[in-house]
C-alpha positions as CSV (number, residue, x, y, z in Angstrom):
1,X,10.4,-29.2,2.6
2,X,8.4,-26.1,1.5
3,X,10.4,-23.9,-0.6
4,X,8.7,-20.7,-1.1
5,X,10.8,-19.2,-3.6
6,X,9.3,-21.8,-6.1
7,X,5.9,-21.1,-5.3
8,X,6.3,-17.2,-5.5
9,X,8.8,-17.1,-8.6
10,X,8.2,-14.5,-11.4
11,X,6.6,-17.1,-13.4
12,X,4.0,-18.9,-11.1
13,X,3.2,-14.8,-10.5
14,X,2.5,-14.8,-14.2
15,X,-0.1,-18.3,-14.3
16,X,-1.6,-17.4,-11.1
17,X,-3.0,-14.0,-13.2
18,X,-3.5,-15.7,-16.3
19,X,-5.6,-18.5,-14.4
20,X,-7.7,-15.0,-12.7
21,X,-8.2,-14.1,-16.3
22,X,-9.1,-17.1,-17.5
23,X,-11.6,-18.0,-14.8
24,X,-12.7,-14.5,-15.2
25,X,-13.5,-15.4,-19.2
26,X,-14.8,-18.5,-18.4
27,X,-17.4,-16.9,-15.6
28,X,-18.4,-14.5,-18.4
29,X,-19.0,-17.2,-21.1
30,X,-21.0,-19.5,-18.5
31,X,-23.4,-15.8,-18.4
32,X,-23.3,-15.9,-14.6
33,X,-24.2,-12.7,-12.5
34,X,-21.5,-9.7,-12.8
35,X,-21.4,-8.8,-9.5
36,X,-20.4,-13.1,-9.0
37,X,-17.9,-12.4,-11.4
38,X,-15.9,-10.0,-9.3
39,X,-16.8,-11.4,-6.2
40,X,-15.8,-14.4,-6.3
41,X,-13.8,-16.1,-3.7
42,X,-11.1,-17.9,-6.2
43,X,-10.9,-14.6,-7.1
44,X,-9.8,-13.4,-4.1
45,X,-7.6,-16.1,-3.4
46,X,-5.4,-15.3,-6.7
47,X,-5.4,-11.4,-6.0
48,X,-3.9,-13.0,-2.3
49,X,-1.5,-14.8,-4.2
50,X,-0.3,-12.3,-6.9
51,X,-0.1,-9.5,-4.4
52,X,2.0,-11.4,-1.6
53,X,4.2,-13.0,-4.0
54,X,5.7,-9.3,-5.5
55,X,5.3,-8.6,-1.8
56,X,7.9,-11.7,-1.4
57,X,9.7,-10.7,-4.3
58,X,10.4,-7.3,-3.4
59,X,11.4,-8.3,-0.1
60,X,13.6,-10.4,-1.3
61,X,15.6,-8.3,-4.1
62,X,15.6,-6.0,-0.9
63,X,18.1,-8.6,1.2
């Protein structure tokens, strides 16, 4: 039902930074506070995502 190897593939690795980037730019252009910027909580949730799923993928080369 849940198959995790096509939520953490290389290239959903890839969008899930460019969409941190982008929300980053977009955060910028809107002139909110920089400390909001780098504290936000999507932001947080993305770094969660990137770094568990070359966590996964590691793992998985590993098997």
């Amino acid at each position: 039902m849940f198959d995790i190897d096509k939520v953490f593939c290389w290239p959903m690795i890839f969008a899930y930074y460019v969409c941190m980037i982008l929300w980053i730019l977009l955060l910028l252009a809107l002139e909110t506070n920089l400390l909001w910027v780098f504290l936000n909580p999507l932001n947080f949730g993305l770094i969660f995502n990137i770094v568990f799923g070359i966590t996964y993928q590691i793992r998985a080369k590993k098997d």
